[in-house]
C-alpha positions in Angstrom: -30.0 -148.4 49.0 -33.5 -149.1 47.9 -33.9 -150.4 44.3 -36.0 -147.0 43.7 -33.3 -144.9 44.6 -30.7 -146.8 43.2 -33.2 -146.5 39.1 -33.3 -142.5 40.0 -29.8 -142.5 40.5 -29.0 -144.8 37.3 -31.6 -142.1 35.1 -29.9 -139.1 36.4 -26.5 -140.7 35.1 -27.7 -141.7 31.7 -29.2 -138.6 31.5 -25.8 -136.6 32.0 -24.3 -138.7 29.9 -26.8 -137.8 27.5 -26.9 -134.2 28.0 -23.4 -134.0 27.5 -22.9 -135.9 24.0 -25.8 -133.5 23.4 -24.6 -130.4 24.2 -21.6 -131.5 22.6 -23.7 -132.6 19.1 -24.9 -129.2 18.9 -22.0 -127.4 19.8 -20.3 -128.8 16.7 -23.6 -128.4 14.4 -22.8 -124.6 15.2 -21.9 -122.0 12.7 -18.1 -121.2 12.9 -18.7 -117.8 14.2 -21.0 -119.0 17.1 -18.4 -121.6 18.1 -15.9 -119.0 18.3 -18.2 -116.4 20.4 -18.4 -119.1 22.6 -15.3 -120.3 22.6 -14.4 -116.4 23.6 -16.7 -115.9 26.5 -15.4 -119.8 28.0 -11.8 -118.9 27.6 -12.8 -115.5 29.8 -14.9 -116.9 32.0 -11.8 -119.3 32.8 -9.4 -117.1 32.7 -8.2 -117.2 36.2 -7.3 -120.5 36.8 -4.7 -122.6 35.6 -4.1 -126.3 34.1 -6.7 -128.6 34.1 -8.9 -126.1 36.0 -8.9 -124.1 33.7 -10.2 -126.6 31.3 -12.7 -127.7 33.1 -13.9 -124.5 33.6 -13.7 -123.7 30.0 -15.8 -126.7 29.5 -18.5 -126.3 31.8 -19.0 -122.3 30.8 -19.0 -123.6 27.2 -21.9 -126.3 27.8 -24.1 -124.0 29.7 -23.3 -121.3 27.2 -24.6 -123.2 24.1 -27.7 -124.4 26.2 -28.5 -121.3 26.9 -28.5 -120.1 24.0 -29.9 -123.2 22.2 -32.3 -125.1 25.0 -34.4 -126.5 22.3 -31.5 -128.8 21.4 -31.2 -130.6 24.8 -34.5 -132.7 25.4 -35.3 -132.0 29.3 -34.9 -135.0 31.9 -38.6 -135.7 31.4 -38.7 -135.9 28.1 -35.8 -137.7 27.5 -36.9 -140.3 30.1 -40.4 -140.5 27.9 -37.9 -141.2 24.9 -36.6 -144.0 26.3 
C-alpha cells in the first residue's frame, strides 16, 4: 500500500472518529424533548432485530437522525481536514 493511500485511509478514520464524538456532542446538547423524538423513531426503526443488533441499529438510526436534522453541527470531511 502506497504511503498516499495508506494518509487517505488514516483521514477517513480520524474523521469517523470525529464524526462520531460529534454526533454524539450534539446529541446530548439536545433539548430533552428532541432527544426523546429521536430516541422514538431509533427504537422503531430497530424494532425488528434483537440483541446487540438491535443496538446497533438503534445507534446508527439515531446518528443519522440528529445529522439530519442538525448537519450544521458536524463539520464535513473537507472542512474538518482544513481544521486540522
Amino acid at each position: 500500500m502506497g504511503k498516499a493511500r495508506e494518509q487517505r485511509e488514516a483521514d477517513r478514520l480520524a474523521y469517523d472518529a470525529y464524526r462520531h464524538h460529534a454526533i454524539s456532542i450534539a446529541f446530548r446538547a439536545l433539548p430533552a424533548k428532541e432527544r426523546t423524538a429521536i430516541e422514538q423513531l431509533a427504537d422503531k426503526a430497530a424494532s425488528r432485530f434483537k440483541g446487540s443488533l438491535r443496538e446497533a441499529t438503534r445507534a446508527a438510526h439515531r446518528e443519522r437522525l440528529t445529522v439530519s436534522r442538525y448537519p450544521d453541527r458536524i463539520k464535513s470531511f473537507e472542512k474538518w481536514r482544513q481544521a486540522a
